[in-house]
C-alpha positions as a printed NumPy array, in Angstrom:
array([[139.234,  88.315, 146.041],
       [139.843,  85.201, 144.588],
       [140.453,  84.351, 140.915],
       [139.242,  81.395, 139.624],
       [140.668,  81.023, 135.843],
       [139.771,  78.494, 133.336],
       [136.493,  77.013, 134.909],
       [134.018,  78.418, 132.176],
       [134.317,  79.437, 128.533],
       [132.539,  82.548, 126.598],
       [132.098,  81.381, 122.833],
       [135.02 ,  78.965, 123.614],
       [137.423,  81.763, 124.961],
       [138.542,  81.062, 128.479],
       [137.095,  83.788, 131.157],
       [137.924,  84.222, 135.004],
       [135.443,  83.937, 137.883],
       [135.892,  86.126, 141.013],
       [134.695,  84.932, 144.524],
       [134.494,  81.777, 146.699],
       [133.716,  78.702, 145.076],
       [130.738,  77.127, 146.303],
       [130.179,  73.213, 146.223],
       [126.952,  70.844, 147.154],
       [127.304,  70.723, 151.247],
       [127.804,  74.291, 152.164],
       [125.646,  77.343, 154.189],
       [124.44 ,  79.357, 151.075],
       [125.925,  83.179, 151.538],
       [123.931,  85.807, 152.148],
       [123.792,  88.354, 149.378],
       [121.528,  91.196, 148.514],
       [120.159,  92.199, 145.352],
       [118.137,  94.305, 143.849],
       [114.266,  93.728, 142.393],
       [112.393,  94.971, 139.803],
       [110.566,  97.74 , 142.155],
       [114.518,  99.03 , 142.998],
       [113.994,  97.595, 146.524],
       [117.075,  95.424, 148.653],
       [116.03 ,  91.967, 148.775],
       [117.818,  89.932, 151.079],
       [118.394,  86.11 , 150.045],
       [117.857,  85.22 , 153.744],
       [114.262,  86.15 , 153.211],
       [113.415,  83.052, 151.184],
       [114.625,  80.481, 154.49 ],
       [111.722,  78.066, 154.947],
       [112.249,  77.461, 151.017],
       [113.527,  75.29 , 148.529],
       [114.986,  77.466, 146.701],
       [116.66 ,  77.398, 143.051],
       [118.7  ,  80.47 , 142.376],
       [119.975,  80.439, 138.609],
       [122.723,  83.039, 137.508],
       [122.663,  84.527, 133.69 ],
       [124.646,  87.099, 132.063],
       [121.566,  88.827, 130.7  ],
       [118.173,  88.095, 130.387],
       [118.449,  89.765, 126.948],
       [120.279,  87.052, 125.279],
       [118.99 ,  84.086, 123.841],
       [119.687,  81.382, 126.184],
       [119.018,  83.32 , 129.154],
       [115.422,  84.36 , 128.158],
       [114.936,  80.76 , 126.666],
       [115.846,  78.956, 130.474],
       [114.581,  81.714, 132.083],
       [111.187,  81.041, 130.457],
       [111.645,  77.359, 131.154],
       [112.291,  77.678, 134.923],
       [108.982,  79.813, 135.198],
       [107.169,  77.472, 133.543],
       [108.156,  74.68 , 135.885],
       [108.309,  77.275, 139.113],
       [104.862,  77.378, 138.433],
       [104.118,  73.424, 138.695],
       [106.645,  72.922, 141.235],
       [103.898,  75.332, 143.844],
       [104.606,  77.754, 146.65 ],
       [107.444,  75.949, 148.754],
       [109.894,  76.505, 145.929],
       [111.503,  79.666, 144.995],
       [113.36 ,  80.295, 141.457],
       [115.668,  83.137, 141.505],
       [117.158,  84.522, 138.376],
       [119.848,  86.975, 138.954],
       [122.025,  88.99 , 136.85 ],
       [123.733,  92.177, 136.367],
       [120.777,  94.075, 134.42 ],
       [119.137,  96.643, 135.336],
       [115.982,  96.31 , 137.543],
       [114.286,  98.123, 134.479],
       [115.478,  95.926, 132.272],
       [114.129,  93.18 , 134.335],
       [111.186,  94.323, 134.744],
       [110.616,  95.313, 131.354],
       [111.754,  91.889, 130.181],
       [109.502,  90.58 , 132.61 ],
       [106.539,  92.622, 131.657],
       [106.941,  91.019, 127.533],
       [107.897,  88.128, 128.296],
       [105.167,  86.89 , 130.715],
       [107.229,  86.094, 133.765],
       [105.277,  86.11 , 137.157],
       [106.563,  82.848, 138.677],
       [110.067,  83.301, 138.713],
       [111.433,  86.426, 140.485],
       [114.464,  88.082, 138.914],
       [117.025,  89.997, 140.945],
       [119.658,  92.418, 139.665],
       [123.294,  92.324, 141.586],
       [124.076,  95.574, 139.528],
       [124.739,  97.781, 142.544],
       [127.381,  95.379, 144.47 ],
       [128.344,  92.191, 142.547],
       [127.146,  90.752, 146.293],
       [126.202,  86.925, 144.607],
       [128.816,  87.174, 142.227],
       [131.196,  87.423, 144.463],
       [129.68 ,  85.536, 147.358],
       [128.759,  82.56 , 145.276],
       [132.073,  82.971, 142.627],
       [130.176,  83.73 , 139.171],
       [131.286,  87.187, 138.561],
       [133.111,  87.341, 135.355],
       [135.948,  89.412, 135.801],
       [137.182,  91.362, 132.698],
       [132.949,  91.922, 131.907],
       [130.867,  92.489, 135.297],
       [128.641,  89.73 , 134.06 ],
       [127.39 ,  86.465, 135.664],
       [128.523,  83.712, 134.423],
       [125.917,  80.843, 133.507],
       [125.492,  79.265, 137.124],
       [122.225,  77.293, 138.914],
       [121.951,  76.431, 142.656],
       [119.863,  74.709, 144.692],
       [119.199,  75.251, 148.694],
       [117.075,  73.94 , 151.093],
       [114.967,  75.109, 153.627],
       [117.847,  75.181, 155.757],
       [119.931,  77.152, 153.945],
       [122.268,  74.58 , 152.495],
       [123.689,  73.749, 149.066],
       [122.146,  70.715, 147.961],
       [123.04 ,  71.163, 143.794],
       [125.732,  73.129, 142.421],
       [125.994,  73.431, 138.618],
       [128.84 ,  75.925, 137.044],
       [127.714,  75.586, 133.1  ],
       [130.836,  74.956, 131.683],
       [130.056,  77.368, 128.383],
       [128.139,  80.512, 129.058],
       [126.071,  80.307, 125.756],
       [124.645,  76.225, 126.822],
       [121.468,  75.92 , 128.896],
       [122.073,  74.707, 132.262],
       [121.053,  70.556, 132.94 ],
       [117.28 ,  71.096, 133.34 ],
       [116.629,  67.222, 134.682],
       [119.353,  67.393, 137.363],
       [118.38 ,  71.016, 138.876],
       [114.619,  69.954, 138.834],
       [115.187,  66.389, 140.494],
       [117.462,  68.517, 143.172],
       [114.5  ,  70.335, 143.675],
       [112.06 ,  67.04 , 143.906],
       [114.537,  65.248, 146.227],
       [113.996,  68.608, 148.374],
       [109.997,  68.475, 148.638]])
């Protein structure tokens, strides 16, 4: 698998991503993950979509329940051609039950608990902690890359403007 030091930062320290780098231009990997109701789902299942898949360490943190909450509130204007995808390494429990309190029905979060299969397959697995790191893509309909952004410090929101005009440019 390959390491990928020095790309990202954890409260300034310097932490290394596992997996293939992925850059605007390429066929999306497969992966499956996990949702709330414990069931596979399988990111070829969203083809026909724009789709914005946005990678946190844990929705229980602070910036990842604050961007989390911002991408449902614009999944919800942006209408039924667009999926947003928030996956991380918590539970399906835990993502439902963060969910549940926090009001969430427009984006759909996906746990990659079991396999590290997006980590990996799009490089944001942290290595020493089996977290995401802080990551946001954007495909098309045809299954390619069409915005890649790798935040540079895990604990900084992700560029809101340039993932939603991706997504604009896209429908």
């Amino acid at each position: 698998m390959t390491e990928r030091p020095g790309l990202v930062t954890m409260r300034g320290n310097p932490v290394v991503l596992l997996g293939t780098r992925i850059n605007v231009g390429d066929a999306a990997p497969n992966f499956t993950a996990v949702g709330t109701d414990l069931t596979p789902v399988d990111f070829s299942s969203f083809r026909g979509k724009v789709c914005v898949i946005y990678a946190v360490p844990s929705l229980d943190t602070p910036v990842c329940d604050t961007s989390t909450r911002r991408f449902n509130e614009e999944a919800a204007r942006l209408g039924p051609d667009v999926s947003i995808l928030t996956v991380s390494m918590d539970l399906p429990f835990a993502q439902a039950r963060w969910c549940g309190a926090a009001g969430i029905e427009a984006v759909k979060t996906l746990s990659d608990h079991r396999d590290a299969s997006f980590g990996t397959a799009y490089g944001v697995l942290i290595k020493d902690l089996r977290l995401l790191s802080r990551a946001v893509f954007v495909v098309d309909r045809t299954g390619k890359v069409q915005h890649v952004e790798i935040v540079k410090e895990i604990a900084q929101e992700p560029n809101y403007d340039a993932v939603l005009g991706a997504v604009r440019k896209l429908m």
